[in-house]
C-alpha positions in Angstrom: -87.1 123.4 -79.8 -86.3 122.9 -76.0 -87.5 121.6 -73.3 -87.0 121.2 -69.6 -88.4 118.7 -66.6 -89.0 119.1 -63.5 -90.8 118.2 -60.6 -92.7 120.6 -58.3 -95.2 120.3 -55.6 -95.8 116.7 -56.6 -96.4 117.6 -60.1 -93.9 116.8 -63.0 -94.1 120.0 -65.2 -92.5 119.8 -68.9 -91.6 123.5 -70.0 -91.5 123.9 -73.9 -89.7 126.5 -75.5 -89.5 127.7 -79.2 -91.6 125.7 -82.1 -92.6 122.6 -81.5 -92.9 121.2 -85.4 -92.7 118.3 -87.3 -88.3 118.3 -87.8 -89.0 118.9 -83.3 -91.2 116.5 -82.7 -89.5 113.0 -83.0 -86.6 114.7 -80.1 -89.5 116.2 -78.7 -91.7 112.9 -78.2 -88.0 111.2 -76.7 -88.0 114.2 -73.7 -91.6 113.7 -73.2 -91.2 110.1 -72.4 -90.0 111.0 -68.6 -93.9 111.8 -68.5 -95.1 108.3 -68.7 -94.1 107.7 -65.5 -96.9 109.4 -64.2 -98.3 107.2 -61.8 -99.3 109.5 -58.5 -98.7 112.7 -60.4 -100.7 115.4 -62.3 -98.9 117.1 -65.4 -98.4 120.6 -66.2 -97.6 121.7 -70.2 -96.0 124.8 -69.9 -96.5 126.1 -72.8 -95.7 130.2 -71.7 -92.3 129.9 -74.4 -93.7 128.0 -77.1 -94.1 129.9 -80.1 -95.9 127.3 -82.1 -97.5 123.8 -82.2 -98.4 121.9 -85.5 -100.2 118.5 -85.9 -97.5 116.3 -84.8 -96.9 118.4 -81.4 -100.5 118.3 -80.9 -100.3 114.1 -81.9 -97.4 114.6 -78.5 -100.0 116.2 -76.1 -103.1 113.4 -76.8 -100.7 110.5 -76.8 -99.1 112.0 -72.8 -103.2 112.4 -71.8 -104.0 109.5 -73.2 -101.1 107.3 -71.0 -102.4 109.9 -68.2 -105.5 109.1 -68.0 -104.8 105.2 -68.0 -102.7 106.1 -64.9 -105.1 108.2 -63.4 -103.2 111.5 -63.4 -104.6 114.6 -65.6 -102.6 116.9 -67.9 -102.9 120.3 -67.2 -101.8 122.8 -70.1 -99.9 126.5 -68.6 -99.4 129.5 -69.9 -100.5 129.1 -74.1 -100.5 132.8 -75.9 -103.6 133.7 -78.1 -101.9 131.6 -81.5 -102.0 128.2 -79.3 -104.9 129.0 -78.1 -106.7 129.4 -81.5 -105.1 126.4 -82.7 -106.2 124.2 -79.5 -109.9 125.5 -80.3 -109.4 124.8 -83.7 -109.0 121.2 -83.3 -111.3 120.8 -80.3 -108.3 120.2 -78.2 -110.1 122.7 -75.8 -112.7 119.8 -74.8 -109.7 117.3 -73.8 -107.0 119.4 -71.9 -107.3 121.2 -68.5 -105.9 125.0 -68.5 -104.1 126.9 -65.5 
């Protein structure tokens, strides 16, 4: 699993890349913490490189909104192939998350 930050057109954007699993996760969660900082800026997920997401990824992606939300910035998710897709509708996660 990798990922990559950056920010863009007043946005912070987190880029994932490969599986984003359980043994991923805990690193994962640690990268993702740059995101808290939210304050004054909207998230994007880019998601076009991940391959796959299990529970605790998806646990990563609600905890981030969550935060977010209390900050008044919104979490946009980018570029998920049909398998994420079918896994965010799956678990509902379709109501929660925005999609570009």
């Amino acid at each position: 699993m990798k990922t990559s930050f950056e920010e863009k057109d007043g946005k912070y954007v987190m880029h994932f890349e490969g599986r984003l699993d359980t043994a991923a996760s805990v690193q994962t969660e640690q990268e993702m913490k740059v995101l808290h900082n939210c304050e004054g800026h909207d998230i994007i997920l880019d998601c076009e490189k991940l391959d796959y997401i299990s529970s605790s990824g998806l646990r990563l992606f609600l905890a981030l909104l969550k935060v977010a939300k209390s900050k008044g910035s919104k979490v946009c998710v980018a570029g998920m192939n049909d398998n994420l897709r079918q896994v965010f509708a799956m678990t509902g996660f379709t109501h929660l998350f925005e999609f570009v």
